[in-house]
Residue, then its C-alpha position, 0 to 999 in steps of 0.5 A: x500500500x502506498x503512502x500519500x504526502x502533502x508535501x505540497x501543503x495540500x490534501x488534494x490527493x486524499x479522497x477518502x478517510x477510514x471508517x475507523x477514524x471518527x470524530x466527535x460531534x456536539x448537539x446544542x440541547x438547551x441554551x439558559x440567559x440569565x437576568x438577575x437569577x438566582x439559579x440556573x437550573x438544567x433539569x431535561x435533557x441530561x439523561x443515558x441519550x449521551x455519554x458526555x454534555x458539556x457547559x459552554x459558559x459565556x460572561x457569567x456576571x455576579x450581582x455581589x463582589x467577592x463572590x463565585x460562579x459555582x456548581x452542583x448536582x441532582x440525583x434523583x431528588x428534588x435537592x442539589x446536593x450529590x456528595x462530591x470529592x474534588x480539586x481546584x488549581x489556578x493561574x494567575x496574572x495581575x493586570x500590573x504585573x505585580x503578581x503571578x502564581x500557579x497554586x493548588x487552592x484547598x479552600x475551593x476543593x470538597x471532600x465528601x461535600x454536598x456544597x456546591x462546587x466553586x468553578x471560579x475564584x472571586x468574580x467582581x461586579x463591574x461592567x467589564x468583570x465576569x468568567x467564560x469556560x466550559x465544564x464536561x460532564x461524563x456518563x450522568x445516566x450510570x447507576x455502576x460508576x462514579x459521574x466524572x465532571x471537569x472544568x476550565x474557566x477564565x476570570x477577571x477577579x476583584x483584584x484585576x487580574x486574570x485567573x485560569x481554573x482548573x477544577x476536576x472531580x467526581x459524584x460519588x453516588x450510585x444513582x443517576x444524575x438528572x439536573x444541573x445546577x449554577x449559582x453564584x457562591x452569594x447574590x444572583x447571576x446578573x447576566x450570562x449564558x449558558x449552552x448545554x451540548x450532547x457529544x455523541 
């Protein structure tokens, strides 16, 4: 079998792509806007149809200063409360150039917690402060595993800097997880959007 090179920086002379070589494709499931909410709930569209959903977060805004963009779970009762082990580290570079740090964060991890999980550090509250990223969601509908979640967001803080999170960890529950939960760790989500997607 003869091997086919773009050494010519064109793929012209490849007409076809094995069936095994697949790709991932995103269904846009549920899009929320927030105006002043106090929650953001995602309670249809999570179920065994994927085994992946993502959150897309775009300009999430606090109403209150000091405070963070966070998450939590459902499974199965009318409370979002699903015990959760996890961890959170961050980047973070101050708009002066005075201050810069890669550190672990034990005060916005769980242990065994049903608190809700912080996704961001302290998000500010003027016209130009808020937090984007996307957190993923793994196999919700499984009553045999724990449901793996990760996250990445981006932040202008209180202190103007810019901060990269990076948040990992799982419900540790037997039964499915049905809903979603976003808040802010104190006041209402002022603006913001959030898009929820099944990766087939």
């Amino acid at each position: 079998m003869a091997i086919k090179v773009a050494n010519n920086q064109s793929l012209t002379a490849i007409t076809s792509i094995p069936a095994s070589i697949t790709g991932s494709a995103m269904t846009l499931l549920e899009t929320q806007t927030a105006s002043s909410s106090a929650t953001l709930d995602f309670t249809d569209n999570i179920d065994d149809t994927y085994d992946e959903y993502v959150f897309r977060f775009i300009n999430m805004q606090s109403a209150s200063t000091d405070v963070a963009f966070q998450v939590n779970f459902r499974d199965g009762s009318t409370a979002y409360d699903a015990t959760k082990t996890t961890t959170f580290f961050y980047a973070q570079h101050s708009e002066d150039d005075g201050t810069a740090a890669l550190s672990y964060l034990a005060s916005r991890d769980e242990a065994q917690s049903s608190d809700a999980q912080h996704l961001t550090t302290n998000v500010g509250r003027t016209g130009s402060d808020s937090a984007s990223g996307y957190l993923q969601l793994f196999n919700p509908s499984s009553t045999t595993f724990v449901k793996h979640f990760m996250a990445r967001l981006s932040n202008h803080d209180t202190n103007g800097s810019e901060v990269d999170t990076f948040v990992t960890g799982h419900c540790n529950v037997t039964a499915a997880i049905d809903a979603v939960q976003f808040t802010m760790s104190s006041g209402n989500i002022t603006a913001g959007t959030i898009k929820l997607y099944g990766v087939s």
